[in-house]
N, C-alpha and C positions, 0 to 999 in steps of 0.2 A: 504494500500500500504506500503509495506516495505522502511528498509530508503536503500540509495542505497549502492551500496557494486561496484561505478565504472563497471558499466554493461554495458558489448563490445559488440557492434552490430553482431558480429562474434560467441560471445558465442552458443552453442549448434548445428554448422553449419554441425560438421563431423556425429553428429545426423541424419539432417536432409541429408546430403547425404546417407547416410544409408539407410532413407527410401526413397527417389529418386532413391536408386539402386532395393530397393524391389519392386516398381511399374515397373520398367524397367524387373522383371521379372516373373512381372505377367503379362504383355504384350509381354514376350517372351513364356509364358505360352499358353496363347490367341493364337499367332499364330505358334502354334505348334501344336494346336487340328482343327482348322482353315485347316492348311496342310494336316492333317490325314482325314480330310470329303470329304476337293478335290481329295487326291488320293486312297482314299477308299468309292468311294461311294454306297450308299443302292440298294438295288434292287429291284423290284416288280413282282410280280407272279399271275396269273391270273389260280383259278380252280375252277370248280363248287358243288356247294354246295348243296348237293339232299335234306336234310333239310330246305332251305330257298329257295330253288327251284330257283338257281340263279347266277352268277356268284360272285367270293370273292377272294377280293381280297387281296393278302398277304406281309407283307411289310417285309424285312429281313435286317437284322443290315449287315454293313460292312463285307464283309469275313473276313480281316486280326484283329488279337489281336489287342486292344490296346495297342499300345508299352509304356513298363515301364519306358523308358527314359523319356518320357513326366512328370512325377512328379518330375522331376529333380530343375526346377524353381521353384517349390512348396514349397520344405526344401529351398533353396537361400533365396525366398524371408518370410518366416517365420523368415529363421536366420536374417536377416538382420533388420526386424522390431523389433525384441526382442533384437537386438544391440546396436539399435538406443533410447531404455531404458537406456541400461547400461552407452551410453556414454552422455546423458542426465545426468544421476546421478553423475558421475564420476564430470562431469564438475561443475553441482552443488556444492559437494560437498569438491570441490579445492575452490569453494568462501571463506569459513572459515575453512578448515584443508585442512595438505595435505594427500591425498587420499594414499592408497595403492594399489598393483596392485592385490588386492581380490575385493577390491571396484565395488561391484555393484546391481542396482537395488533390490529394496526390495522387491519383492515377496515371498509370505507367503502362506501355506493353509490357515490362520486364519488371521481376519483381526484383533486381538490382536498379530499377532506374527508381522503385516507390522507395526502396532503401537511399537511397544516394538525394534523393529528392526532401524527405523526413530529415537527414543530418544536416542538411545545407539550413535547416531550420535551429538550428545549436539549441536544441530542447535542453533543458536543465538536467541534470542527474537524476533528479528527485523525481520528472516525469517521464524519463526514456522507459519506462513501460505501457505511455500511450505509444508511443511510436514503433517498439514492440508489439503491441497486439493489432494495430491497425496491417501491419506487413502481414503478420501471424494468422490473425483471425478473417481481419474485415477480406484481406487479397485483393484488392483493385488493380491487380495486374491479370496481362493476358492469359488466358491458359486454366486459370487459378480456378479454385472449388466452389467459390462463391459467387462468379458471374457479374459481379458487378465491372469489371470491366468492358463487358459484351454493354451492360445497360448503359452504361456513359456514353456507348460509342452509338446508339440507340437514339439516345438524346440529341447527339450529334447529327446523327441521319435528320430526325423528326425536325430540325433546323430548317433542311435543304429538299427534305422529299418527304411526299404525304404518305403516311404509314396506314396502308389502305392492307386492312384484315382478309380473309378467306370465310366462306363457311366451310365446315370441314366434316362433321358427323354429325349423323341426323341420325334420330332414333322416332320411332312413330310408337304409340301402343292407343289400347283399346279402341282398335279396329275392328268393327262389326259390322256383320252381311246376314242375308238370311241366302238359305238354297231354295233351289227352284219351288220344294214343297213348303218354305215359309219357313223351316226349321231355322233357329239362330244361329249362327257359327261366329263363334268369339276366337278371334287371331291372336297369336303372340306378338309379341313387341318383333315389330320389321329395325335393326340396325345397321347400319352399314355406314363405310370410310368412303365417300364419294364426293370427289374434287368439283366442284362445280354445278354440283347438285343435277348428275344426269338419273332418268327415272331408274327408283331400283325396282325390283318383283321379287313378290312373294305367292310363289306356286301352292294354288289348295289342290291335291289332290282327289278326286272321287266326286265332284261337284260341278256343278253347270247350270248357266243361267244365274249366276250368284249378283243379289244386288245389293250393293252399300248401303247400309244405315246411318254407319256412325263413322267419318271419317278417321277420329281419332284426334289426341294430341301429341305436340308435335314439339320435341325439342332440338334445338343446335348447338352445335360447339363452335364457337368464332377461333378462327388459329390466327397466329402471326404469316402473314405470307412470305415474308425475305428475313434474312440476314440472319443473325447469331442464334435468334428464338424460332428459329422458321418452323412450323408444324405444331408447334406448342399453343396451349390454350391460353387464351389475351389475359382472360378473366383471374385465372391461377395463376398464371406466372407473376404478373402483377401484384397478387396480393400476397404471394412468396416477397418479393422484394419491399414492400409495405411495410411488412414485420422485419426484415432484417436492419435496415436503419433504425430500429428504435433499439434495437438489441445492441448495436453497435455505440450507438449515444447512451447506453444503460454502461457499459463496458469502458468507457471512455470518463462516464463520472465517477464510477468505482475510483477509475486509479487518479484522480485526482484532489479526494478527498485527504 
């Protein structure tokens, strides 16, 4: 434990609003893909299939695009986590010098350059175990376990180009038909990994003339389309990184006290 350097209950707060505002928009993210499935829902189609001798039936994604305004809280709340670094370090580093307004967060491709980069800061003795655990734990170099590297560089992109999502899984359930004698026939959940949402099928066997009742509901998964998170879910990945800056600013007051 470090010796204390007067440490304010308040220290790191404009941080963690930061990241309080990035969850606020990754729940405006949520219910904005939420809105798009109620007002665009899937459809189902019923045609027979002389190969399986039997009725098949066909699932179809939304008619309308997904709108690209929807990644808009996506870059928000990236910036705002990769912010809530800088004003974590900022604040740090006002304990023993005064900061300049270049001051910020060291991330490095190499975790010789975040090492090299943290000494050139002449931290006191007393606190060379934040600059320790920042290399050790937080890693904001490439390569590293914890990926904030990849998010910085995220942040970077969402600058210069618009981080436009994918739909990527769709899962249908309580899908109900009746057969030709009226009898009910209650479906399993249809899932499937399909880019672009082309139609999937789900073959009933032994049936014919089968008509829809109940199209069913309908959920998506939104992925990242490019770069470091590419195929990952918007929603999760994002709220993995949410929690990890506060852990880090938890870890950064320990040793400061």
């Amino acid at each position: 434990m470090g010796v204390s350097y007067g440490y304010d209950t308040s220290m790191f707060e404009h941080a963690e609003l930061k990241i309080g505002r990035a969850d606020k928009h990754v729940s405006e993210f949520y219910s904005e893909v939420v809105r798009y499935i109620k007002e665009n829902p899937h459809s189902v189609r019923v045609e027979f299939d002389p190969h399986a001798g039997c009725d098949a039936i066909h699932l179809f994604a939304p008619g309308k695009v997904f709108p690209e305004d929807i990644s808009l809280p996506i870059g928000d709340a990236v910036h705002n986590i990769c912010t809530a670094f800088d004003y974590m370090w900022y604040e740090f580093v006002s304990i023993f010098a005064v900061p300049s307004p270049y001051t910020k967060f060291p991330f490095h491709e190499t975790e010789t350059g975040v090492m090299n980069a943290i000494s050139q800061r002449n931290i006191p003795p007393s606190l060379k175990e934040v600059g320790e655990f920042i290399v050790n734990a937080v890693q904001p170099y490439k390569g590293s376990n914890t990926k904030f590297w990849e998010l910085h560089n995220l942040d970077i992109t969402d600058k210069h180009e618009y981080l436009i999502p994918r739909l990527g899984m769709i899962s249908v359930w309580t899908i109900r038909a009746e057969a030709e004698d009226g009898t009910e026939i209650a479906l399993p959940k249809v899932r499937t990994v399909i880019p672009g949402f082309p139609p999937s099928v789900f073959r009933c066997i032994g049936h014919r003339n089968i008509k829809i009742t109940n199209n069913g509901e309908m959920a998506i998964h939104v992925l990242f389309a490019q770069g470091p998170f590419e195929g990952l879910q918007v929603e999760q990945t994002l709220t993995h990184f949410i929690k990890a800056p506060s852990e880090m600013i938890e870890g950064v007051r320990s040793r400061i006290q």
